[in-house]
Kinemage of the C-alpha trace (Angstrom):
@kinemage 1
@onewidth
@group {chain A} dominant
@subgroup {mainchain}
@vectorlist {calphas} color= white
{ca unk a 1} P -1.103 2.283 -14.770
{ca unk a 2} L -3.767 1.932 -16.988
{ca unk a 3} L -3.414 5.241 -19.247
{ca unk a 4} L -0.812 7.792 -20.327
{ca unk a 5} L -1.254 10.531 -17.184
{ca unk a 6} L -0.417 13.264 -19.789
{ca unk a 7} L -2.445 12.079 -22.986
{ca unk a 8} L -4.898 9.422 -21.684
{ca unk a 9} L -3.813 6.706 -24.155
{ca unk a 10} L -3.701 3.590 -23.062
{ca unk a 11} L -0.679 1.764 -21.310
{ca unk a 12} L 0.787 -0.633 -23.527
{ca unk a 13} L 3.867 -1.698 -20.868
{ca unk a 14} L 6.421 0.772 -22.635
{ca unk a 15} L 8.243 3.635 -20.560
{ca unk a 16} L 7.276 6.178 -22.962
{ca unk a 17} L 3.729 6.539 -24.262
{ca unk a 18} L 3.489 6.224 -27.802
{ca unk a 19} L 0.958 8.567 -28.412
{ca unk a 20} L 2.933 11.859 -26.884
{ca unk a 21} L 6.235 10.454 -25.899
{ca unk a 22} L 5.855 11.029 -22.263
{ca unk a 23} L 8.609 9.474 -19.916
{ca unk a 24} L 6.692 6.972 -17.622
{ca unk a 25} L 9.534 5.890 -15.707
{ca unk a 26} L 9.414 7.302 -12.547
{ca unk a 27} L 5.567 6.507 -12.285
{ca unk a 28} L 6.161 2.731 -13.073
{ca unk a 29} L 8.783 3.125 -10.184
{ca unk a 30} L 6.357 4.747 -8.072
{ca unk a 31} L 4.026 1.881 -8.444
{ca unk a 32} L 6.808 -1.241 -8.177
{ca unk a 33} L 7.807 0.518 -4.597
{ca unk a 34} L 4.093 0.923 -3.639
{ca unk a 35} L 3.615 -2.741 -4.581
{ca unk a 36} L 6.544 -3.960 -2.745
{ca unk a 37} L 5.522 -1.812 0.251
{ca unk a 38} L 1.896 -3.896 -0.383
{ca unk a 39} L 3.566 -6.817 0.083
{ca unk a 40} L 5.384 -5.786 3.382
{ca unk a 41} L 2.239 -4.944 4.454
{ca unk a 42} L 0.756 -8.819 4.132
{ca unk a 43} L 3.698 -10.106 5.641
{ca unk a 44} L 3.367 -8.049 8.466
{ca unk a 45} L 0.070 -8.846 8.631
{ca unk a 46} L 0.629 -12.612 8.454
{ca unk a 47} L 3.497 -12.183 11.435
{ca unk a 48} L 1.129 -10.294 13.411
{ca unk a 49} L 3.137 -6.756 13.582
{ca unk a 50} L 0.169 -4.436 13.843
{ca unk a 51} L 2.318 -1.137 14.005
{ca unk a 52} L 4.547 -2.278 11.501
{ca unk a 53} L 2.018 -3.499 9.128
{ca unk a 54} L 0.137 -0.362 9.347
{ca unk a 55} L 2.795 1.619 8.884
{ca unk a 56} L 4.079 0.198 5.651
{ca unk a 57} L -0.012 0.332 4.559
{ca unk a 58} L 0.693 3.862 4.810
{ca unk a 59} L 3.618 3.960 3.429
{ca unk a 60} L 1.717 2.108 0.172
{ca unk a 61} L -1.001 4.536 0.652
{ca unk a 62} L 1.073 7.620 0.348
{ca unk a 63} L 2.536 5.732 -3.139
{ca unk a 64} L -0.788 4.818 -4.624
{ca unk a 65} L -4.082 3.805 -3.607
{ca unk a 66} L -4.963 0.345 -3.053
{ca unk a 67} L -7.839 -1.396 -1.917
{ca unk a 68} L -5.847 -4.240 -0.286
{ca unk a 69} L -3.829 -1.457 1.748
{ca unk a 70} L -6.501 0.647 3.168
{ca unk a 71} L -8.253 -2.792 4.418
{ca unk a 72} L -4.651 -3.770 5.708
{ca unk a 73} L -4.467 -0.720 7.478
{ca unk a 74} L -7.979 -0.577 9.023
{ca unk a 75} L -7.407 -3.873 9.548
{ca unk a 76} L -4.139 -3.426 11.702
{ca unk a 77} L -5.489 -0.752 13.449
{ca unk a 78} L -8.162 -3.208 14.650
{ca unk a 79} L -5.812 -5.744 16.010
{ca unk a 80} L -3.993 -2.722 17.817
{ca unk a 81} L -6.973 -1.667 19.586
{ca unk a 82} L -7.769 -5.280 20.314
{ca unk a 83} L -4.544 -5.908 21.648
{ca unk a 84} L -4.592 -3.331 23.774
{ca unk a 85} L -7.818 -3.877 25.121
{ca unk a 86} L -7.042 -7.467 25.755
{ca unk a 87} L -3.935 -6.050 28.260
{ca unk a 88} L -6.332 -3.471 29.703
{ca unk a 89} L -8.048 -6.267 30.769
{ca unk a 90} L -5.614 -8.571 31.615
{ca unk a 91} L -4.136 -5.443 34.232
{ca unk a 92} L -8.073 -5.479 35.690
{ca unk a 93} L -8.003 -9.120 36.742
């Protein structure tokens, strides 16, 4: 979070803004569980689990936009399709 959602000061690291006083709790929590769900997402990648790994892109996606995650989950969708094809053909032989 860069600024205060409610009074667009800037994020100094606190839970409440200073300006206005505005609990930022449960948006720092929403971003911690969309980063850890980021980094499910690499490890998936790494271990090759498309489904999964697109999936918990999603997941991050539905938390907070992020770069990294929408490439992840183009990304895995790729692979899927690949995969697939690769068995397609591997049934035509």
């Amino acid at each position: 979070m860069e600024r205060c959602p409610v009074c667009r000061a800037r994020f100094k690291g606190e839970a409440v803004c200073y300006r206005c006083g505005a609990d930022l709790n449960v948006l720092l929590a929403i971003e911690a569980e969309a980063a850890a769900w980021e980094r499910e997402t690499i490890a998936l990648l790494a271990a090759g689990d498309w489904i999964a790994a697109r999936r918990a892109a999603d997941q991050t996606l539905a938390l907070q936009y992020s770069p990294l995650a929408a490439a992840a989950r183009d990304f895995a969708g790729q692979e899927l399709v690949a995969q697939e094809v690769r068995r397609f053909e591997q049934l035509l032989h």
